[in-house]
FIBA-145406 format. One record per residue (C-alpha): residue in one letter; x, y, z. Coordinates in steps of 0.5 Angstrom, whole numbers. Layout:
N
['a' [X Y Z]]
...
***
This chain:
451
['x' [-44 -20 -78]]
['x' [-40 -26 -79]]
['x' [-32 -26 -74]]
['x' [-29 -24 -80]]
['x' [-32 -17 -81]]
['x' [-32 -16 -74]]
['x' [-24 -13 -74]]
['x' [-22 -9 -67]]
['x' [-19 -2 -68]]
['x' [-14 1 -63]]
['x' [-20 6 -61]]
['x' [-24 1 -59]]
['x' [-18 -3 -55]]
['x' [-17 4 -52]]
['x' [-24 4 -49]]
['x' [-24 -2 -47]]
['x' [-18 -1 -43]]
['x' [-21 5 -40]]
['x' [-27 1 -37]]
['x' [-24 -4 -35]]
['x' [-20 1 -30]]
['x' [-25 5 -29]]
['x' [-28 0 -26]]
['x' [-22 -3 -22]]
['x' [-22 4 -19]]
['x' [-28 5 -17]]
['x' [-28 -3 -14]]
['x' [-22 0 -10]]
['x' [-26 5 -8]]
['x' [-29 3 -2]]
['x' [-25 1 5]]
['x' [-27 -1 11]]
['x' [-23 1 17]]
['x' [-19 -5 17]]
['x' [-18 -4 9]]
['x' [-17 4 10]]
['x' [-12 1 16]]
['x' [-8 -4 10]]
['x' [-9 1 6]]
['x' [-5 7 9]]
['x' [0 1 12]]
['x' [2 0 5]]
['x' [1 7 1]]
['x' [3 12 6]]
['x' [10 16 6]]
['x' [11 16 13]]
['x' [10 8 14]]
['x' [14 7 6]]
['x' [20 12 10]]
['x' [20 8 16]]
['x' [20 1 11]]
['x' [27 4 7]]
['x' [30 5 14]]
['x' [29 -2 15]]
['x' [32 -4 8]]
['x' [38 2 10]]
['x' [38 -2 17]]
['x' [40 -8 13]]
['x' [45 -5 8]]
['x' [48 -2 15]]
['x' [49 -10 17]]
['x' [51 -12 10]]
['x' [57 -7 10]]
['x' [60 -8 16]]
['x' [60 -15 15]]
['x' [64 -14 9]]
['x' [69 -11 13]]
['x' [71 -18 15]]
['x' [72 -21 7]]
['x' [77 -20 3]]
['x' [79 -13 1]]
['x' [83 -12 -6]]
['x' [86 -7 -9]]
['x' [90 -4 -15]]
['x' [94 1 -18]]
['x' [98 3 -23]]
['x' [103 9 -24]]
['x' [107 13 -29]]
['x' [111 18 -28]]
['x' [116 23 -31]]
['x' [122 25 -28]]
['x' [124 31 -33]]
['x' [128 33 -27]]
['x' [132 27 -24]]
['x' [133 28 -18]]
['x' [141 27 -15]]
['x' [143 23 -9]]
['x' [150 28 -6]]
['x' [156 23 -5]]
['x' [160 27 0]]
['x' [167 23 -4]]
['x' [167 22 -11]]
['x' [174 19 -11]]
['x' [170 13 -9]]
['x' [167 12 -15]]
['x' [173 14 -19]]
['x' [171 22 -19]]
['x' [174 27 -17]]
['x' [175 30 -9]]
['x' [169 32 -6]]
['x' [162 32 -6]]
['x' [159 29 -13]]
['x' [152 29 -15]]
['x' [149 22 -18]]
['x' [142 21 -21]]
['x' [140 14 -19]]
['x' [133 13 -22]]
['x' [131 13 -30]]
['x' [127 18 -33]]
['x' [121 14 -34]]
['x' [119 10 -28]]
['x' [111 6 -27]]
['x' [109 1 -22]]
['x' [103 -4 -22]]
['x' [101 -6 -15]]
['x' [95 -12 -13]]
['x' [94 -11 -6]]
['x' [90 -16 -1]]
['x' [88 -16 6]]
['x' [85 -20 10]]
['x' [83 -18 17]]
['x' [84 -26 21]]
['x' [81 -23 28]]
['x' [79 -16 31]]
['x' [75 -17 38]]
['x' [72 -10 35]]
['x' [70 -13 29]]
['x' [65 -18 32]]
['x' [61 -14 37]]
['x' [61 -9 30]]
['x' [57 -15 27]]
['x' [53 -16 34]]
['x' [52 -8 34]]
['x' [50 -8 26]]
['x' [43 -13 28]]
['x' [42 -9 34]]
['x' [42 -3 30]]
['x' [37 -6 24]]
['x' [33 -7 30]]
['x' [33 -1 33]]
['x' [31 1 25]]
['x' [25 -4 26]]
['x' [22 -2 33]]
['x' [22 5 30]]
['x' [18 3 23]]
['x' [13 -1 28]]
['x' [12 6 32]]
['x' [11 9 26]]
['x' [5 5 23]]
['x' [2 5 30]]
['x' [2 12 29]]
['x' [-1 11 22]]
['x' [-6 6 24]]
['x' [-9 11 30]]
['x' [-9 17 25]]
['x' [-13 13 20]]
['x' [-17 10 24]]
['x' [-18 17 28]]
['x' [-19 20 22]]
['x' [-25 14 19]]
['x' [-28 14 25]]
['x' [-29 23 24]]
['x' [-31 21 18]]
['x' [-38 16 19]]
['x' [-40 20 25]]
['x' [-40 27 21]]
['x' [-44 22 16]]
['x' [-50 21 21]]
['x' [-49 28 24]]
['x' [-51 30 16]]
['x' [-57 25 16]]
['x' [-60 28 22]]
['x' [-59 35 20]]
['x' [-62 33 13]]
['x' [-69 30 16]]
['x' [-68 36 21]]
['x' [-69 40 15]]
['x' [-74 36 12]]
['x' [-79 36 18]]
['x' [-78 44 19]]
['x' [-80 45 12]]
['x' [-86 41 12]]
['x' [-88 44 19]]
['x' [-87 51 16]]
['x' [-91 50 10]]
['x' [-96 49 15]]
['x' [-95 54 19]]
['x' [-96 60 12]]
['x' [-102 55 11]]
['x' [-105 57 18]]
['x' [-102 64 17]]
['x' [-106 64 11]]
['x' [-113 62 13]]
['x' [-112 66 20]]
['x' [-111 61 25]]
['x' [-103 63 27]]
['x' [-100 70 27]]
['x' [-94 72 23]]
['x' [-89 72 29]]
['x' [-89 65 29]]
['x' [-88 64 22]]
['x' [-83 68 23]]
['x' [-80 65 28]]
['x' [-80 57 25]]
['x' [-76 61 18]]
['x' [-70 63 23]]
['x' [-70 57 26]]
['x' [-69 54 20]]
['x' [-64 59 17]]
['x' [-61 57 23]]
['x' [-61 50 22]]
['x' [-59 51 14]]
['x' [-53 54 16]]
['x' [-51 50 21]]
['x' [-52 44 16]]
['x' [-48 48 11]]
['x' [-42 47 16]]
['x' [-43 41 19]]
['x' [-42 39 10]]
['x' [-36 43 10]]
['x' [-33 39 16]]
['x' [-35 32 14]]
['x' [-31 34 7]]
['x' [-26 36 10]]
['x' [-25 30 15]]
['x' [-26 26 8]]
['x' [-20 30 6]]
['x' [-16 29 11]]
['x' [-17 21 11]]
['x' [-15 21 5]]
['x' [-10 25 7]]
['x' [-7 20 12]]
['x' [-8 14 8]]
['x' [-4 18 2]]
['x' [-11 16 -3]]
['x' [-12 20 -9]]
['x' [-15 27 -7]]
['x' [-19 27 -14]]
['x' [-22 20 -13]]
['x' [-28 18 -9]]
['x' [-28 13 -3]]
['x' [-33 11 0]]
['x' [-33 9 7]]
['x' [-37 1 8]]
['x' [-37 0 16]]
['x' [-43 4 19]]
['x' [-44 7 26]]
['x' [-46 2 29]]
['x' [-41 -3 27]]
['x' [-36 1 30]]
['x' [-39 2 37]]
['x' [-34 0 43]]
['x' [-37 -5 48]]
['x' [-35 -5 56]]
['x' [-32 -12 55]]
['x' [-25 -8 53]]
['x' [-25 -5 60]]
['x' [-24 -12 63]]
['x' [-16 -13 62]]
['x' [-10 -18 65]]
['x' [-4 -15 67]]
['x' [0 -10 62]]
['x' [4 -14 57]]
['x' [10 -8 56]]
['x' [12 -13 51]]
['x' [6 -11 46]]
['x' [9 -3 46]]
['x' [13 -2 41]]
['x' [17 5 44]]
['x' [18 -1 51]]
['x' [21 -6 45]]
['x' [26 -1 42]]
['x' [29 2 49]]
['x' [30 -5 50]]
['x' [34 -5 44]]
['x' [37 1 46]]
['x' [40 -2 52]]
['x' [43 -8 48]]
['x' [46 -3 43]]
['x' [49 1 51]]
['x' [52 -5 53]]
['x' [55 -7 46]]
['x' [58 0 47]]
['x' [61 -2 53]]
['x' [64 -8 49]]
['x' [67 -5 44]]
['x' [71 -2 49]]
['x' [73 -8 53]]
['x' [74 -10 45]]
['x' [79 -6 44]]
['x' [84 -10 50]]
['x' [85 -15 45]]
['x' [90 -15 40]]
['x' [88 -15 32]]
['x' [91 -20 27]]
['x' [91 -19 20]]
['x' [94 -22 13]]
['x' [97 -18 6]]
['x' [100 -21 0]]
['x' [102 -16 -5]]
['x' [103 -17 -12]]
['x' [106 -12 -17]]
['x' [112 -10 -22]]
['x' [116 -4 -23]]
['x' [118 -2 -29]]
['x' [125 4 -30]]
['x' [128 6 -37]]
['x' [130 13 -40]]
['x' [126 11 -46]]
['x' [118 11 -45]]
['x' [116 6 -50]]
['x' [121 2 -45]]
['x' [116 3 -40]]
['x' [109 3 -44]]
['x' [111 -4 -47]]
['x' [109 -10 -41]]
['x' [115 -13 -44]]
['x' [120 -8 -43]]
['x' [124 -6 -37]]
['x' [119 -9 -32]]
['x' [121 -13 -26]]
['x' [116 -16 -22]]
['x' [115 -16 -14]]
['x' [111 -20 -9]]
['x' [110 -19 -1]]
['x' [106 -24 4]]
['x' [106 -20 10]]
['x' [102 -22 17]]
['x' [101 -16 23]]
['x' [98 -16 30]]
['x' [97 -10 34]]
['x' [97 -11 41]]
['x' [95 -5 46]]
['x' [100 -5 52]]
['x' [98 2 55]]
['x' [93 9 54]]
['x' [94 11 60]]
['x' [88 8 63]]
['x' [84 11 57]]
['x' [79 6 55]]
['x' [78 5 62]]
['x' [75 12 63]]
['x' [71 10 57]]
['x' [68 3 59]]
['x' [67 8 66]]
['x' [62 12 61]]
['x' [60 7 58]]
['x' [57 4 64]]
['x' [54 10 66]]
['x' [50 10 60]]
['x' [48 3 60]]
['x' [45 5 68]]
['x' [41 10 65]]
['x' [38 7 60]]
['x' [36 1 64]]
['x' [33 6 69]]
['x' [29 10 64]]
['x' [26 3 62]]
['x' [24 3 69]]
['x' [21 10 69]]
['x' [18 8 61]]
['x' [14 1 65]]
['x' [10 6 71]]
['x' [9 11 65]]
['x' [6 5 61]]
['x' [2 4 68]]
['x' [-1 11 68]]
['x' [-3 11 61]]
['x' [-7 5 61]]
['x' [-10 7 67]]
['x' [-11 14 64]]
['x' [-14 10 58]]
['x' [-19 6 62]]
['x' [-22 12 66]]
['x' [-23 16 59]]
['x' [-26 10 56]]
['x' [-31 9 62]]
['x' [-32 16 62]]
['x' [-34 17 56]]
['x' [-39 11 56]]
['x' [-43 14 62]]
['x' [-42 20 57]]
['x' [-45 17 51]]
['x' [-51 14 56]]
['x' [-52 20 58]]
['x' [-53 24 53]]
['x' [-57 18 49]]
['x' [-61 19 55]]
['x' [-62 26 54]]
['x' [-63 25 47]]
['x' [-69 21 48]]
['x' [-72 26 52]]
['x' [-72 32 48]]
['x' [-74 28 43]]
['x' [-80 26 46]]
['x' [-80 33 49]]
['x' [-81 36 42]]
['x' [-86 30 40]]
['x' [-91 33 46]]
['x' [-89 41 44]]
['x' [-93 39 37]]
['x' [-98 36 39]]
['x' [-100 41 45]]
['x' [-99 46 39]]
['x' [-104 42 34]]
['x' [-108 41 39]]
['x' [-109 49 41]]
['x' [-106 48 48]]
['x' [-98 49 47]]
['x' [-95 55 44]]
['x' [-91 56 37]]
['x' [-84 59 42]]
['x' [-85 52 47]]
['x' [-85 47 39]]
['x' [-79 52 38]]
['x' [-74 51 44]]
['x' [-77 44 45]]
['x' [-73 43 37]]
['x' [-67 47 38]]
['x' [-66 42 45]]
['x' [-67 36 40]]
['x' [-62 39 35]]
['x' [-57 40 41]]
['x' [-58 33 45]]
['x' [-56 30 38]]
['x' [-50 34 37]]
['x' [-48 33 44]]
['x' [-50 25 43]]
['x' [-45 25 36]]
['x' [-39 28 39]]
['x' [-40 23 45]]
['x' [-39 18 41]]
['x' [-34 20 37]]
['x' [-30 22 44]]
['x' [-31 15 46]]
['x' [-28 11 40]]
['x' [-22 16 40]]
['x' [-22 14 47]]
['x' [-22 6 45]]
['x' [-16 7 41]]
['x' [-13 11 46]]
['x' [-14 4 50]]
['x' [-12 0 46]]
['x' [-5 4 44]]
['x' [-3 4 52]]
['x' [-4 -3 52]]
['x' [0 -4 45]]
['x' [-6 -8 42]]
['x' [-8 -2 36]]
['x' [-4 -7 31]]
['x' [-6 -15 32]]
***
């Protein structure tokens, strides 16, 4: 086929366009727990709200900064006067009219105005701890996005970490399954040819519709933990995601037991009450602020226009008179009866309770890594325990069958012997689970859950 037979048609395009975006998809598809993490920081809804915050934050700051800048305004006016009103002159013999109250009309019917205003604000001790308080509130804006995407980071970690033990819970249950179904087959063909009794088979198939059940359980779990990961990232529901870290990559180490002192800085809730008391403080400024006289600056430009005939006022160069003002005013406070007094008294009182619940914050911090430290210790010597437990049973079950190949072991004892093996490793799965929600506990007391 020579290039110039070979004419691509838009079905074709069209199908090239959908491969390649089913294979961007499914290149998309599989996360680590620091993918998954990045991920869930730039699509989640709860961390993109905290990120319009931040942006609203800066527009707050930008607003009051404007109120410093000139501020220009126009107007434009018509009016009819269908009525006029009179001005009462108590003597009209002043202005050749008869003794007594006279009634004169001293506007035209028709009248409009144009104004082009300008104020400049020069000084107001306000305005700067505004432009002071405006950063202070953008701040605050930040430490909440940053105690927001802690907590985003913990969910999907918490939720990731569900999500792979569940997955090893399956396999084991899987070949739970798949040794029962091989040692049933040989019992029914020990039944068969009289060696065993029927009651043992019997037993051996409960045990497995026991195990079937509880696999069927653990799926549906492992689905819904899957579900909920997506969830918290806000991934597509009806798309696959494939989780690459395995178990043992996940694993906590005792080294993350051996810390230095507490860094409260690290914590972004310690960094926002911070922020909190600079904004108390500030409050307290502002009020002090208030002592100062404000200074400000207006020039006005405009014309006035008055006729009896509208044309007149609708033409620019009819009856306009034009008009023009500069204007300088200070406002100074001489007395408020001690009001602002009282205020600055409140304000202070709000900066020492805010300072004393930083104290209190600083102990709280204490405990909780305190707290952290003893659970993850805890649920070491758990996860050792029950791995203990689980090599037992395990070697427990192997001498069950083989004392029972061998004649000397009944079928109950091969029974009990795997429902402990089944529940040594549930316990040594929910042990570890424990333990790595106990290591994002730790590392969030310590303000180290985002590096």
């Amino acid at each position: 086929m020579s290039p110039r037979q070979f004419k691509p048609n838009a079905l074709s395009l069209l199908l090239l366009l959908l491969l390649a975006t089913s294979l961007t998809s499914r290149a998309q598809s599989s996360f680590t727990v620091d993918e998954a993490v990045k991920y869930a920081l730039t699509n989640s809804m709860t961390a993109k709200n905290a990120q319009l915050d931040e942006q609203s934050a800066r527009e707050k700051v930008r607003e009051i900064t404007a109120i410093g800048f000139p501020q220009v305004s126009a107007s434009y006016s018509l009016s009819n006067n269908y009525i006029i009103q009179k001005v009462i002159i108590p003597d009209g013999t002043a202005f050749g009219g008869p003794p007594g109250p006279l009634a004169l009309e001293f506007q035209p019917q028709y009248g409009g105005q144009a104004v082009l205003s300008v104020n400049q604000l020069i000084f107001d001790g306000s305005y700067i701890v505004g432009l002071q308080a405006a950063k202070t509130y953008r701040e605050l804006a930040q430490r909440q996005s940053d105690i927001t995407r802690v907590q985003v980071v913990e969910n999907v970690k918490k939720a990731y970490y569900s999500v792979l033990v569940n997955k090893e819970r399956m396999s084991l249950l899987n070949a739970n399954v798949g040794r029962l179904d091989s040692t049933l087959n040989e019992m029914r063909a020990m039944l068969a040819n009289g060696f065993v009794e029927k009651l043992d088979v019997d037993r051996l198939q409960v045990q497995r519709n026991n195990l079937v059940s509880e696999k069927d359980k653990i799926e549906r779990f492992a689905d819904l933990s899957l579900a909920l990961l997506k969830f918290q990232m806000n991934y597509p529901a009806n798309q696959e995601l494939v989780l690459t870290d395995q178990l043992s990559q996940v694993m906590v180490t005792n080294d993350m037991l051996n810390t230095a002192n507490v860094d409260y800085m690290k914590r972004p809730e310690y960094k926002l009450m911070q922020a909190q008391k600079r904004a108390a403080s500030l409050e307290l400024k502002n009020v002090r602020a208030g002592y100062l006289p404000s200074i400000g600056a207006q020039a006005t430009r405009g014309a006035l226009a008055g006729s009896n005939s509208f044309d007149r006022v609708l033409n620019p160069g009819g009856d306009w008179y034009a008009f023009g003002a500069l204007g300088l005013s200070i406002q100074v406070p001489i007395f408020d009866s001690f009001s602002k007094r009282f205020q600055a008294q409140q304000k202070k009182i709000n900066v020492l309770k805010v300072d004393n619940g930083i104290q209190e914050y600083r102990r709280a911090i204490d405990l909780q890594v305190e707290q952290a430290q003893i659970s993850v210790r805890n649920a070491f010597q758990t996860v050792d325990i029950q791995k203990q437990n689980l090599t037992l049973s395990e070697d427990v079950l192997r001498v069950s069958r083989l004392k029972y190949t061998e004649g000397v072991g009944s079928n109950l004892e091969v029974i009990t012997a795997e429902a402990s093996y089944r529940e040594a490793q549930s316990n040594y799965y929910t042990a570890v689970y424990d333990l790595l929600v106990a290591r994002i506990d730790l590392e969030k007391a310590k303000g180290e859950l985002i590096r």
